[in-house]
ROKOL-916583 format. One record per atom (N, C-alpha, C): x, y, z; residue number from 1. Coordinates in steps of 0.1 Angstrom, whole numbers, plus 5000, padded with zeros to 4 digits. Layout:
BEGIN
[site [X,Y,Z],NUM] ...
// end
This chain:
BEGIN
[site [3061,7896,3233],1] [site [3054,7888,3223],1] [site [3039,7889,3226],1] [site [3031,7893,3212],2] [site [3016,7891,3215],2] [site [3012,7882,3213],2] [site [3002,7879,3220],3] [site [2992,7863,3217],3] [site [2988,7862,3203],3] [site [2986,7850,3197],4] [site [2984,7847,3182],4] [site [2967,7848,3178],4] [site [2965,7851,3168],5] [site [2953,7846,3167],5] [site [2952,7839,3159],5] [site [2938,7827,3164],6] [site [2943,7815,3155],6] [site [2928,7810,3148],6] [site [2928,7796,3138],7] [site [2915,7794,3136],7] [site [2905,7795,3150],7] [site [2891,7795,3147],8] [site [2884,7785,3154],8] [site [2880,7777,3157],8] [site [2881,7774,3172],9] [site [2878,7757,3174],9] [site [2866,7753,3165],9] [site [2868,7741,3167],10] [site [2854,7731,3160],10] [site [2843,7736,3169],10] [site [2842,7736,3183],11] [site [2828,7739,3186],11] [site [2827,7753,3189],11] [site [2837,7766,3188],12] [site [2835,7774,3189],12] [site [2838,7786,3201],12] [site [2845,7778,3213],13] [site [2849,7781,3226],13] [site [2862,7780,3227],13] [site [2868,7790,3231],14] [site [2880,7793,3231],14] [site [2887,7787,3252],14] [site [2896,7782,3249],15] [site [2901,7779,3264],15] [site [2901,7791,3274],15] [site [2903,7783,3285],16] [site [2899,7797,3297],16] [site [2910,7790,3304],16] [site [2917,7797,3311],17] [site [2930,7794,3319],17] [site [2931,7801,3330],17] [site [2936,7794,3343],18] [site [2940,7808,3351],18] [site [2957,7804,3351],18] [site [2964,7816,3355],19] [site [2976,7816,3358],19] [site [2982,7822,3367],19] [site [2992,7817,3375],20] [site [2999,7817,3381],20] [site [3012,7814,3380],20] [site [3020,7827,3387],21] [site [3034,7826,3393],21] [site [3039,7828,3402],21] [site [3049,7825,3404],22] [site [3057,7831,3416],22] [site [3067,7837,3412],22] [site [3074,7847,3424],23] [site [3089,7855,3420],23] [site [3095,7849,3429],23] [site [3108,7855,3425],24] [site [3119,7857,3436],24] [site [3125,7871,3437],24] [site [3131,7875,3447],25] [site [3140,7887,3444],25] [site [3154,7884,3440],25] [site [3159,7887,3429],26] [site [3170,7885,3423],26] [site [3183,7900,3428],26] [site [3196,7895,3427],27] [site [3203,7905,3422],27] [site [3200,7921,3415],27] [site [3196,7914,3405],28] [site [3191,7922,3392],28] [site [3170,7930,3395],28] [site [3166,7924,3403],29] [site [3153,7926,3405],29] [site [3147,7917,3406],29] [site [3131,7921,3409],30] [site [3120,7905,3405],30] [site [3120,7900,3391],30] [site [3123,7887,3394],31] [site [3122,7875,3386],31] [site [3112,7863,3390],31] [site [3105,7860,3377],32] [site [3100,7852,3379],32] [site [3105,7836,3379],32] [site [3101,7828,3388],33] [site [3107,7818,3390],33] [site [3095,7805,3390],33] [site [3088,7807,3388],34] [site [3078,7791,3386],34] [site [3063,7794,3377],34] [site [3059,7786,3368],35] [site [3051,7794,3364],35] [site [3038,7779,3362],35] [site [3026,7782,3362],36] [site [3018,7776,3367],36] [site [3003,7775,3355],36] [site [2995,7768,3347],37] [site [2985,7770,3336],37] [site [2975,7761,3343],37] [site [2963,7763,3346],38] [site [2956,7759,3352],38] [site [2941,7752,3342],38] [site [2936,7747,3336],39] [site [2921,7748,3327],39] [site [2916,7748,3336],39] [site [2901,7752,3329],40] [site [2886,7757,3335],40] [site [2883,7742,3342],40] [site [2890,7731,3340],41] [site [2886,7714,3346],41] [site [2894,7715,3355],41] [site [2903,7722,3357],42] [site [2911,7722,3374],42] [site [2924,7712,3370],42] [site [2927,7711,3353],43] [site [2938,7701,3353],43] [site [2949,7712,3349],43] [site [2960,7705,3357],44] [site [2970,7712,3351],44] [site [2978,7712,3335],44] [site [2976,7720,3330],45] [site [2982,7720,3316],45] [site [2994,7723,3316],45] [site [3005,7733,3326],46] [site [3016,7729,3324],46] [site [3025,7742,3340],46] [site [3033,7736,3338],47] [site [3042,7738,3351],47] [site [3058,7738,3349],47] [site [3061,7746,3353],48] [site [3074,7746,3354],48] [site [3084,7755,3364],48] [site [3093,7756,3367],49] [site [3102,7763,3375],49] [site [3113,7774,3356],49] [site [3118,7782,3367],50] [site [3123,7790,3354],50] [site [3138,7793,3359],50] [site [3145,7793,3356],51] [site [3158,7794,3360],51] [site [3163,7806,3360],51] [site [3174,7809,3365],52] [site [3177,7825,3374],52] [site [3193,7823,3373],52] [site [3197,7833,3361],53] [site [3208,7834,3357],53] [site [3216,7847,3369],53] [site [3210,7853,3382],54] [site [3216,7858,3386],54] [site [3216,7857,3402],54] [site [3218,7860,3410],55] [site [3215,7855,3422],55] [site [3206,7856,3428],55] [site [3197,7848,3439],56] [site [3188,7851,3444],56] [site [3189,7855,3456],56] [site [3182,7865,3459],57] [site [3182,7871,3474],57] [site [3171,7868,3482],57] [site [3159,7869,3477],58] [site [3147,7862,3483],58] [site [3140,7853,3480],58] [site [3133,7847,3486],59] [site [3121,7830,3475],59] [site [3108,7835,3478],59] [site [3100,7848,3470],60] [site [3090,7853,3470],60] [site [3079,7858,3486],60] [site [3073,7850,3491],61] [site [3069,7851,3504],61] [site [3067,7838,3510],61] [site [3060,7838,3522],62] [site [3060,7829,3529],62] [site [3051,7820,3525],62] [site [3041,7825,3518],63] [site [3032,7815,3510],63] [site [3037,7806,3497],63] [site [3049,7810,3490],64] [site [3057,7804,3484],64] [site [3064,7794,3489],64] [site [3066,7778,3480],65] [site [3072,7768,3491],65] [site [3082,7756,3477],65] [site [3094,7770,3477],66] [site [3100,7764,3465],66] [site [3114,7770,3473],66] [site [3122,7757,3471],67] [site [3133,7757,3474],67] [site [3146,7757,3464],67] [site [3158,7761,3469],68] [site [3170,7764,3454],68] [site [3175,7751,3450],68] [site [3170,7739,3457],69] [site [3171,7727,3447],69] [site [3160,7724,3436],69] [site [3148,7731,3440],70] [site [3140,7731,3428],70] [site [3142,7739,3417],70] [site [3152,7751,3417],71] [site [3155,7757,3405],71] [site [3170,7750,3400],71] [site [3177,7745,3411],72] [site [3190,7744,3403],72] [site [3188,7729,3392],72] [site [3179,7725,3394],73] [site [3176,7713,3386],73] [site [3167,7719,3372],73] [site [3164,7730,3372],74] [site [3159,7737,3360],74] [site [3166,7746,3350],74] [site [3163,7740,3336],75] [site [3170,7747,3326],75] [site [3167,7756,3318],75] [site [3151,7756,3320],76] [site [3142,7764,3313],76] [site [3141,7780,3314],76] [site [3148,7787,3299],77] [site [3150,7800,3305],77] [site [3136,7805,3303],77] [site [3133,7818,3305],78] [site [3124,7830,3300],78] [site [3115,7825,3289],78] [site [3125,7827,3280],79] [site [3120,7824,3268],79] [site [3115,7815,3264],79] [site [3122,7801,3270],80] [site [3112,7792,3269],80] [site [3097,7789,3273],80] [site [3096,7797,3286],81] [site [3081,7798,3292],81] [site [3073,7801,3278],81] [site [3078,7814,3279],82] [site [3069,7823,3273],82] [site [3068,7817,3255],82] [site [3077,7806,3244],83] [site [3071,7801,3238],83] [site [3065,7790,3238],83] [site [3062,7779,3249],84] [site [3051,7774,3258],84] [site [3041,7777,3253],84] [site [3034,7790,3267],85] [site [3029,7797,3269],85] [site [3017,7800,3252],85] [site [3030,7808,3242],86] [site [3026,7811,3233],86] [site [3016,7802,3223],86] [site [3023,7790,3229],87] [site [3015,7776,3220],87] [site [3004,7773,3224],87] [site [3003,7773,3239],88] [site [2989,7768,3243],88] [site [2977,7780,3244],88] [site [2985,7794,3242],89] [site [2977,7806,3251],89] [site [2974,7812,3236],89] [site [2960,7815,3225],90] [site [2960,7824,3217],90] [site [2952,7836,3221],90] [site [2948,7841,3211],91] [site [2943,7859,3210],91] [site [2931,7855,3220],91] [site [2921,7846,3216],92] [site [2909,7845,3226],92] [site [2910,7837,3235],92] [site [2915,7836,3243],93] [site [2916,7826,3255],93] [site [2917,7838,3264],93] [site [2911,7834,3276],94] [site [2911,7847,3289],94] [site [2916,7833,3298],94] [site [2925,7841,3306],95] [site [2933,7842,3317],95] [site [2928,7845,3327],95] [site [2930,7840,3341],96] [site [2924,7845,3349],96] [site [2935,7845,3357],96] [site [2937,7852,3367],97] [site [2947,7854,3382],97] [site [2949,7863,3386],97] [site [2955,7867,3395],98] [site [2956,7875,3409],98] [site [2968,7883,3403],98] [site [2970,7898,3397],99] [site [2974,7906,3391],99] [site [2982,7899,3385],99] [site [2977,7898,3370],100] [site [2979,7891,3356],100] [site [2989,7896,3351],100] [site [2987,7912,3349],101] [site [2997,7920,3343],101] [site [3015,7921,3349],101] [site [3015,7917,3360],102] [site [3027,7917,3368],102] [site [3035,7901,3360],102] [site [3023,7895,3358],103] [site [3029,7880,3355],103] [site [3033,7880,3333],103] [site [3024,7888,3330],104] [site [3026,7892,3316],104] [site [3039,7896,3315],104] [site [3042,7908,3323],105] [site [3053,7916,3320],105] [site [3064,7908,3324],105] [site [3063,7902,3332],106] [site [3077,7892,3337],106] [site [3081,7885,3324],106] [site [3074,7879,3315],107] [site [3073,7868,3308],107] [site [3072,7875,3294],107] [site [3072,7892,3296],108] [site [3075,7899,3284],108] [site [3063,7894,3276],108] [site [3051,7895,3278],109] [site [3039,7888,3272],109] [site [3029,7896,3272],109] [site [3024,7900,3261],110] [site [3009,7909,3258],110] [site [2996,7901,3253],110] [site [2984,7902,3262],111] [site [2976,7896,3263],111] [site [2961,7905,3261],111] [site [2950,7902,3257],112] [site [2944,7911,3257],112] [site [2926,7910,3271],112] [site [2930,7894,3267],113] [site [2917,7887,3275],113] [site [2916,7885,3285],113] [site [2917,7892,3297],114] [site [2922,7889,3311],114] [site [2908,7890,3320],114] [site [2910,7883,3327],115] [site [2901,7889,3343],115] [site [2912,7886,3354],115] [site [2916,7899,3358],116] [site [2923,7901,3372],116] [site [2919,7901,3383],116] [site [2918,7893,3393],117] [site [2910,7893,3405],117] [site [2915,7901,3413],117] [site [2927,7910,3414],118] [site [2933,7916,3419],118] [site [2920,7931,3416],118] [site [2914,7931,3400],119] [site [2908,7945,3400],119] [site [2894,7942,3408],119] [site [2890,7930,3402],120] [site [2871,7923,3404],120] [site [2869,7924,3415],120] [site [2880,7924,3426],121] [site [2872,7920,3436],121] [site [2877,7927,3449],121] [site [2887,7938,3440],122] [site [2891,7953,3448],122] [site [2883,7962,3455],122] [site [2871,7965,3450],123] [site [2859,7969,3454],123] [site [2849,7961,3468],123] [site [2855,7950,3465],124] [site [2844,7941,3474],124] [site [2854,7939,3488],124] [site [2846,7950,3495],125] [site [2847,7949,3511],125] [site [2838,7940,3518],125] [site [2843,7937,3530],126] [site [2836,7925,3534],126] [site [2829,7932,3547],126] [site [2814,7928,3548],127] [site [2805,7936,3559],127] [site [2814,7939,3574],127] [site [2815,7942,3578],128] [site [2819,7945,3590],128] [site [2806,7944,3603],128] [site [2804,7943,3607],129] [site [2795,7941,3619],129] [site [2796,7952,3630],129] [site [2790,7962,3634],130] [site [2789,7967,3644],130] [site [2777,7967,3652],130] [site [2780,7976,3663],131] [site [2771,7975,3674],131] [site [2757,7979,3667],131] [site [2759,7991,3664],132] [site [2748,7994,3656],132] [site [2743,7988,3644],132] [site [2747,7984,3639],133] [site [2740,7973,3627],133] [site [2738,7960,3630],133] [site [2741,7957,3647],134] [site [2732,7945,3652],134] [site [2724,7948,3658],134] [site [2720,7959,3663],135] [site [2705,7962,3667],135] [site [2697,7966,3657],135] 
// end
């Protein structure tokens, strides 16, 4: 599904979002299992867990902190995220997050407006200190 394009706002500014997900490792492969809309005010616009019609083998990483009582209490398939998603997210709105495209494709979603922090900030090595560059 591609993003819509829609009127223009009244003042002219289109929403800015970041997003986030998380997977699981499924039977079938990675699935995504929680899905996260962030605005530029730091409020959350919407959240949900996504439910997993096949078995789960893993709960993403260690930095993930979702347990299988939080999905078994969820009814919300795929599809549903993603027309959500579709409602609050149009053609101009940029997205921001930490490889975007992995979270598109999960959600079967084409987007055009992205900043990926995974690309921005791929380049940016952090100084290193040696002997010689502290003398």
């Amino acid at each position: 599904v591609r993003t819509m394009a829609r009127r223009t706002l009244l003042d002219g500014i289109y929403p800015i979002y970041a997003l986030h997900c998380d997977y699981c490792l499924t039977t079938s492969g990675p699935a995504i299992m929680r899905v996260v809309v962030i605005s530029s005010d730091c409020e959350k616009i919407y959240e949900t867990f996504v439910r997993q019609d096949n078995l789960i083998m893993q709960f993403g990483t260690r930095f993930v902190r979702i347990s299988l009582s939080d999905l078994l209490l969820t009814w919300r398939q795929p599809s549903d995220v993603q027309h959500k998603l579709s409602e609050l997210i149009c053609d101009k709105t940029i997205l921001i997050g930490h490889v975007v495209q992995y979270a598109l494709l999960a959600l079967r979603m084409t987007h055009d407006t992205v900043v990926d922090t995974s690309v921005v900030f791929r380049s940016c090595q952090p100084a290193i200190a040696t002997r010689k560059s502290l003398r």
